[in-house]
C-alpha positions in Angstrom: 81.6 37.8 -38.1 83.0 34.2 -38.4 84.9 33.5 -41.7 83.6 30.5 -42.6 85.9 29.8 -45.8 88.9 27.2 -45.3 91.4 29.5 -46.5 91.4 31.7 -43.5 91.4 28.5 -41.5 94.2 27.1 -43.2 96.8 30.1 -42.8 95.7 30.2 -39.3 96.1 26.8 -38.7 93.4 26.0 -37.3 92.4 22.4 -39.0 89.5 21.5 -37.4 87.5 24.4 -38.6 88.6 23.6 -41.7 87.0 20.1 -41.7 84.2 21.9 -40.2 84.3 24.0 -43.6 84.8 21.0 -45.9 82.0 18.7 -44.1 79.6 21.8 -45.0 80.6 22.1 -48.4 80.1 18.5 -48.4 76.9 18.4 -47.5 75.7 20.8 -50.1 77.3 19.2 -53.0 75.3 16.1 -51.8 71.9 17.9 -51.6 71.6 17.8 -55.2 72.6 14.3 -56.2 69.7 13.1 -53.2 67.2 15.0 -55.1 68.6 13.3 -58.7 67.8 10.0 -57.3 64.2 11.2 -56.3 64.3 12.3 -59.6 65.7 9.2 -61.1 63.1 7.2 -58.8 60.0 9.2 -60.0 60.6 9.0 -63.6 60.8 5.2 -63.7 58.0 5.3 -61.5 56.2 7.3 -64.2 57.6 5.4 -67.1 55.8 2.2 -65.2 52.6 4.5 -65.3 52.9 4.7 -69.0 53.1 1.3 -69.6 57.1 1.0 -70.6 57.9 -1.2 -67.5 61.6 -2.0 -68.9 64.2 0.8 -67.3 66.9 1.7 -70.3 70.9 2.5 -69.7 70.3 5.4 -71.7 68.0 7.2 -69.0 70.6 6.0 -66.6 73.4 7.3 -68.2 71.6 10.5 -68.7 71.2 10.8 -64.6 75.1 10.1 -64.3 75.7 12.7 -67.0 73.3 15.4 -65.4 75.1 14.5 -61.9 78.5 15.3 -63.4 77.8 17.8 -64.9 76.3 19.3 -61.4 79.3 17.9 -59.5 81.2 20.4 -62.1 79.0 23.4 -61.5 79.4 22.9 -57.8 83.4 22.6 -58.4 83.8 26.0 -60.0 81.6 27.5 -57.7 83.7 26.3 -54.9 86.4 27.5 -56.1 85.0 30.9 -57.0 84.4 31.1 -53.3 87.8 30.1 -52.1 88.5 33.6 -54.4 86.1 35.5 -52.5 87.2 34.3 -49.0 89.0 37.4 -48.8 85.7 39.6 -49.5 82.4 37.4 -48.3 82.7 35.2 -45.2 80.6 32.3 -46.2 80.7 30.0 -49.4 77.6 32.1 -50.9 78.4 30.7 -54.2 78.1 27.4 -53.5 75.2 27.8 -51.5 73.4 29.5 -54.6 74.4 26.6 -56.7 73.0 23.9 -54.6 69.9 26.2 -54.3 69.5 26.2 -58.3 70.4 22.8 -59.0 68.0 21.2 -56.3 65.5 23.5 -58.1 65.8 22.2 -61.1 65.2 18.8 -59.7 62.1 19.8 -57.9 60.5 20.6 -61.0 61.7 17.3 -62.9 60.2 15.5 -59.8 57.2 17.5 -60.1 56.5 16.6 -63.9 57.4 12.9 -63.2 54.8 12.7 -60.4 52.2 14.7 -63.2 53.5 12.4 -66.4 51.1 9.4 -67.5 47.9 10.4 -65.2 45.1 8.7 -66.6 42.1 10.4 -66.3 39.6 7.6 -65.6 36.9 9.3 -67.3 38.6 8.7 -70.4 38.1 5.7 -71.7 40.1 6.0 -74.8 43.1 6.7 -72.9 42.4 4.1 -70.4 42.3 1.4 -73.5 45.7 3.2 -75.2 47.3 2.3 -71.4 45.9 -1.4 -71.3 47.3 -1.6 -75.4 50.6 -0.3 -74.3 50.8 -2.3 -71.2 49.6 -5.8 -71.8 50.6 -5.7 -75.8 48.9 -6.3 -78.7 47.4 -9.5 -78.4 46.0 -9.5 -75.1 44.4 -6.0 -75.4 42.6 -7.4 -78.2 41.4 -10.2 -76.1 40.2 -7.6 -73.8 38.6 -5.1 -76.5 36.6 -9.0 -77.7 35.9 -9.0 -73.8 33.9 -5.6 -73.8 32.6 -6.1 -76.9 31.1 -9.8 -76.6 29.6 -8.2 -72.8 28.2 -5.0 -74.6 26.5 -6.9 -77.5 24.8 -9.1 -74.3 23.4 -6.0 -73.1 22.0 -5.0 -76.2 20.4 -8.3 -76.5 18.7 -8.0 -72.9 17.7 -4.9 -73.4 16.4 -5.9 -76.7 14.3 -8.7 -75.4 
């Protein structure tokens, strides 16, 4: 079987293997960090669905923490599997890790896309969104609205 691990590469000389090896490795430390933006993306999305249209460095920051702390992960893993070149051929260890951490990802994306769905057969909710959305004093223009149009109704129907 092909030893896919730098290492071997490196005390054979054989260099372009090992860029082979390193592009690989690469690309699975990126994986991750494409799904934290998607997952960056979605939650503003949802925050804009909840009415809080103004994005915050704190969330921001958060990402960049999360995506350290995954570029960290990754690192130890790869060099768990520079240790085990000499027993499993491929960087399994890396490859778990990017598995896991784009999992984790999936299901932030996932709860993003579910966050803030207004059912529209709740009107209560539907007037908390306009409150939280347009502020104060224009939701109250828009409660007198309904209720100036509902007391005309009553009146034709009372006539």
């Amino acid at each position: 079987m092909m030893n896919l691990l730098f290492i071997s590469y490196l005390f054979n000389g054989d260099y372009n293997k090992m860029q082979i090896w390193f592009f690989m490795v690469g690309i699975l430390a990126m994986i991750p960090h494409i799904a934290s933006g998607i997952d960056l993306k979605t939650g503003i999305d949802a925050s804009k669905r909840l009415g809080l249209f103004k994005t915050t460095s704190f969330g921001l920051r958060r990402t960049v923490r999360k995506d350290i702390e995954y570029l960290t992960y990754f690192f130890l893993m790869f060099l768990l599997d520079c240790c085990l070149n000499f027993f499993i051929d491929i960087p399994i260890l890396c490859i778990i890790c990017t598995i896991a951490e784009t999992i984790i990802e999936v299901i932030s994306i996932r709860e993003n896309l579910c966050k803030g769905q207004v059912n529209n057969h709740d009107p209560i909710a539907l007037m908390q969104t306009i409150a939280t959305a347009y502020g104060d004093d224009k939701a109250q223009k828009i409660f007198d609205i309904i209720k100036d149009k509902t007391n005309e109704s009553k009146s034709i129907t009372n006539q």
